[in-house]
Every structure is written in C-alpha cells, then in structure tokens.
C-alpha positions, 0 to 999 in steps of 0.5 A: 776637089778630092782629098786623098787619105793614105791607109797605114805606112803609105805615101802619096806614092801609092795613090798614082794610079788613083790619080790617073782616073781622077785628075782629069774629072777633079783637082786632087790635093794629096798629102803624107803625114809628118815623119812620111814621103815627102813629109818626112823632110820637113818635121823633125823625128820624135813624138808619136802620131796619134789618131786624133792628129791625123784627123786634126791634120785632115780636118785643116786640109779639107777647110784650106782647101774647100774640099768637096770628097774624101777618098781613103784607103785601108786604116786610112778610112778612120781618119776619114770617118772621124772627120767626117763626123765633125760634119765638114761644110764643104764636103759633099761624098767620101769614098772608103776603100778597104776598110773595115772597124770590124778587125776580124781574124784574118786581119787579127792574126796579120796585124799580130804577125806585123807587130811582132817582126817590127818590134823583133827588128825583123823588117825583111819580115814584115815586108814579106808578110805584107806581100804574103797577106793583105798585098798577094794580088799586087803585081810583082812589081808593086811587091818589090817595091813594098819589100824595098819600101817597108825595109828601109823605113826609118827608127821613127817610122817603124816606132809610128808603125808599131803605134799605130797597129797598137791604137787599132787594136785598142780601137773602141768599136761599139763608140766609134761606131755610134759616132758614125751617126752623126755623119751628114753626107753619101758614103760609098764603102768599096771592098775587093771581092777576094780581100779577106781582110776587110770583107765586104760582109764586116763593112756592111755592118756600117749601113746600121750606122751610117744613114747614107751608106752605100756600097760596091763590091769589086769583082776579082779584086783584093785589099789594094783594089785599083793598084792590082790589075788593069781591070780593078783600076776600071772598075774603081774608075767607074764607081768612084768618078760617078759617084762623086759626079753625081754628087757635084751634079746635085750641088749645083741643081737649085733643088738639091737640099742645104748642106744638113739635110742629108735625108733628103739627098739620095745618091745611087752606086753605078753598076760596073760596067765592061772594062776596057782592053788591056 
C-alpha cells in the first residue's frame, strides 16, 4: 500500500501519471486536503491549514490504511518527514521527491516573487511565474492547465496558499532537521538533475540526518520529474517500484529485522536503466 502526498497547491490531479506506474505493483490511497480538488466540496471554507494538520491528517490515513510507503512531492515532503519521525508502524520506505528544507536563493526569490502577486490579487501572475520557474520543463499541455488551475482557485485557497508560503519561510531548519534522526525507515530523496530550486547538492545535506538516506538523481529532469517527459516518467518508474519492492521483499524474508531496527536493513538505489521508446 502506498500513500501519496501532494506538494503546495496540488490536487490528487497531479499524481496521474504516477499513478500509472504504481498501480499495477501496489494499491494507492490518494488523497486532497480539506479546501482542495475533491476535498473541496466537502469541508466548509474557513480556518487556516497549518503543518501540523496536514501531518495529523496523514498520520490517520497511513493507521486507516496500514500503508507500507509514503511518496511525496515538492512541500509535500514536509508533511512526509514529520510523520515519518512519529515512527508509523506499518511504514516500510518513503520516497521524497523534489524537496528540499534547504530554501536556497532560487527557491527564495520565487516563493517571494509567488507571495507578492497572491496577496496583490495578481493570479494570472502567479500562474505565469509557476510556469516560468519551478514548471518550465512541463509540457505545454501541463502549463495551461496550471495556468488555468492556479487562476481560479478560490478566496480560501489563495488565503491557504499565502499561509503556506508563510510557514515555509519560517520554517525552523536546524529543529526540523534533528528531528529527522528519529526517522527508522529507507528514505529515497529524488531530485531532477536541471530543478534549481531544489538541488540534488541542498538534499544530500539529509544523509547527515537521516540514518537510511539514500538518493538518485534523474537525468534531464526538473522539479515536476515523472510529469515532464516520457523519459523522466521512465526513469522515476524505475527507481521508485524497486525500491519499494525491495523493501516488500525484506518484510517478508524471516530474516529481515522487527520493525526498529532499521541499522540493520540496508535497501540499495537501483541504477537507471534505458527507457523504453516513446
């Protein structure tokens, strides 16, 4: 069973093509928070989403649903950590993509740029400059619809939007960072090799805090990774289903460790491999 966990203004929407490579291997519980797609309709608008909501709301889903892997994207990846650091019982690998708690200039000046057009009321603004940054390797098809998405969001949502961009530059690294040590499972970190905004050389700065750190990089890829080419969604595919398979193959070997002992479990990164034609 995987969970998946949406970065910063996503919708389950933006996991499709994730979706396609995992279903086939795993049962995939996906989810919006309260205000968000699907969710939207059924939670009244009002109150802000902090972080610690979104990690209550995951916490309860992974203990619902004995889910064994956690897969996040982009600000998704916090929620993902902090849960992780409540040492879930079933969970067995987490995935982290484009994410990093490094918030280095690049990221600085566009989550700046982002707050200024949402609290001018400059939406338009705010879906271009999504497009331009963080989204530039995204197929056009993609770009208009995040131009469309991002336009029409709701009073609430762009009030949520502006909280959020507020908590992560408040975010206190150095405390959110020694919590990672309490983190028991294999954590794979995946950066796109061209993603400026969340570089491969800020997340391995993780492996001093996380004991079962590892990571891949994703040639040609940026921020969105699986979502921008044929290619990428390959490559993902590859790392991300051995990994966990790996780990479901341990579980079920007599030898592996109790849940715990995660010195013990050694998972390896797969290499990439040739992706297949287009």
């Amino acid at each position: 069973m995987v969970i998946l966990v949406n970065g910063a203004l996503s919708t389950i929407e933006s996991f499709r093509q994730t979706v396609k490579y995992l279903a086939p291997n795993f049962d995939v519980v996906l989810y919006d928070l309260p205000f968000y797609g699907k969710s939207a309709e059924h939670n009244p608008e009002g109150g802000l989403l902090s972080s610690a909501d979104e990690v209550r709301i995951l916490r309860d889903l992974i203990d619902r649903y004995q889910v064994n892997h956690i897969a996040s994207i982009s600000w998704g990846g916090v929620a993902a950590l902090l849960a992780l650091c409540e040492r879930p019982a079933s969970v067995r690998t987490a995935t982290i993509g484009s994410f990093s708690p490094l918030i280095n200039p690049a990221m600085r000046a566009y989550i700046t740029a982002a707050q200024e057009h949402l609290e001018a009321g400059n939406f338009g603004n705010a879906a271009t400059l999504l497009n331009d940054t963080v989204g530039r390797y995204l197929p056009r098809l993609l770009r208009m619809y995040n131009h469309r998405y991002i336009s029409n969001l709701t009073p609430a949502q762009y009030r949520q939007t502006i909280f959020h961009i507020r908590q992560m530059r408040s975010l206190p690294v150095h405390e959110y960072l020694d919590g990672m040590r309490r983190i028991e499972v294999p954590v794979l970190f995946i950066n796109g090799e061209l993603d400026d905004y969340t570089t491969t050389e800020d997340i391995r700065s993780m492996a001093a805090h996380v004991a079962g750190a590892h990571f891949q990089t994703i040639p040609e890829a940026g921020h969105f990774l699986d979502l921008e080419s044929k290619r990428s969604w390959e490559r993902v595919r590859h790392v991300v289903t051995a990994f966990m398979r790996q780990a479901d193959a341990q579980a079920e070997s007599p030898t592996v460790p109790a849940h715990g002992d995660a010195s013990r479990v050694v998972l390896s990164v797969p290499p990439l491999v040739a992706p297949c034609g287009y």
